[in-house]
N, C-alpha and C positions, 0 to 999 in steps of 0.2 A: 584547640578547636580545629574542626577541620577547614577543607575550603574551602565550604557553603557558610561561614559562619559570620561573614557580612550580610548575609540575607537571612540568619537565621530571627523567626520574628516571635520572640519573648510571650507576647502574648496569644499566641497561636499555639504552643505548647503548654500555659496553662488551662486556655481553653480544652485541650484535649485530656489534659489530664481530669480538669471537672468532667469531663463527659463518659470517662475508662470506667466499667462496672468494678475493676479492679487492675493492679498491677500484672504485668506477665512481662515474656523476655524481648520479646516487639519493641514495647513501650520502654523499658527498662533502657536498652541498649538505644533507641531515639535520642532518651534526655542522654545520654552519656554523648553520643555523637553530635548533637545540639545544641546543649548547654553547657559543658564542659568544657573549660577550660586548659586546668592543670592534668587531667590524666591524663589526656594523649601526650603531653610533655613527658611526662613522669617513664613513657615506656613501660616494661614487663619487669614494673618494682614488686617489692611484696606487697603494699599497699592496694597497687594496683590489682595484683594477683588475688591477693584475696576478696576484692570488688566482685571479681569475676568468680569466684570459687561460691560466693554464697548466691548471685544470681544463676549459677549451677543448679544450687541445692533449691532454687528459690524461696531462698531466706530474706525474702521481698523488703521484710522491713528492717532488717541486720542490713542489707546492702544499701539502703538508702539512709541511714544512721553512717556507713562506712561512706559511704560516696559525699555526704554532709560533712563529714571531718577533714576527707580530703580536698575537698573542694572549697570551702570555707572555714579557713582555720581560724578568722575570728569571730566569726559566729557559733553560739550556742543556742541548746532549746533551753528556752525558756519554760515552758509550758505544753503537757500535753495530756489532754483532756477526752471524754468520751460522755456525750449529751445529746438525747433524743436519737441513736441512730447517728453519727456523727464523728469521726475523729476531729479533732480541731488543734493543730499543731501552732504554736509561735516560736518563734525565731529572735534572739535578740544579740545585738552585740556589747548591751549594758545590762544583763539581766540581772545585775546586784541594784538598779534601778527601783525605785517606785514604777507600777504599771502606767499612771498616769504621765510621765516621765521620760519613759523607755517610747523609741521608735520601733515596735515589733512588727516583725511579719509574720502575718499565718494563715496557715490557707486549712482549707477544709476537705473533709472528702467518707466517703463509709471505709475505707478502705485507710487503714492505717497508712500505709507504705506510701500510699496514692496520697493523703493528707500531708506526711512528712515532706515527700516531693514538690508539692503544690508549691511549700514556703521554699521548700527551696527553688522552684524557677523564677517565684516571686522576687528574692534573690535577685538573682541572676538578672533578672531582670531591670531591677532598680539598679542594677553597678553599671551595667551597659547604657541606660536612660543617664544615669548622672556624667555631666562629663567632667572630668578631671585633667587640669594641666601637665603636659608633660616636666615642668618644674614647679616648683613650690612659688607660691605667691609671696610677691617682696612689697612690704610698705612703702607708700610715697616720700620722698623727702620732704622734711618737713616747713612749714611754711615759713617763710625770713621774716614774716611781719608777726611771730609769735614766738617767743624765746623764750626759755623756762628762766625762772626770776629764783634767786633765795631768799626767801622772807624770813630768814632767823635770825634773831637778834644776839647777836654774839658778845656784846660787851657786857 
């Protein structure tokens, strides 16, 4: 990320994204510079290079399918669908799930590319709201007025 990206505000880039008549190189390079995380780590990898090779070519929805892999490696689509005028992408990281089941993200948009992205800032969005400790949570020890008992009868 860069070093706007404590202020950068989650929901002010999917707002922009629902308002985009479509994806272009403005937009494209935003969320990279916004919501990204691992490509500016990453440097001038192939990965990366080729991020940039198809937003070249504006291969709008190849680059946000690429920019999704990289960016969330354990996130998959789940789901992508095309109803009334509409792309409608989800996102899932259980998608061997039941739908009722699965926590999905997805966002919408007429614009394929512009849909795919939605769920991804959506994303991005929810990892930055949720907080996570910097170590793993340890259970309490346990209570001295409760001590597991053996009830088998061994004779």
């Amino acid at each position: 990320m860069t070093a706007a990206a404590p202020h950068y505000d989650p929901k002010s880039l999917g707002e922009r994204l629902r308002q985009a008549q479509g994806m272009n190189r403005p937009l494209m390079l935003e969320i990279i510079d916004k919501a990204c995380r691992r490509f500016p780590s990453l440097g001038r990898s192939e990965r990366t290079a080729r991020v940039m090779r198809l937003i070249e070519v504006e291969a709008w929805a190849d680059a946000a399918l690429a920019l999704m892999e990289l960016e969330l490696p354990l996130w998959r689509i789940r789901r992508i669908a095309y109803d009334q005028g509409e792309w409608h992408c989800s996102l899932s990281r259980e998608r061997e799930l039941p739908d009722w089941l699965d926590a999905a993200v997805e966002g919408c948009h007429g614009d394929l590319a512009t849909a795919l992205l939605s769920a991804f800032a959506e994303v991005q969005a929810r990892a930055i709201e949720m907080p996570r400790p910097s170590v793993p949570n340890v259970r309490l020890a346990a209570d001295s007025l409760h001590e597991p008992a053996s009830c088998e009868n061994f004779s």
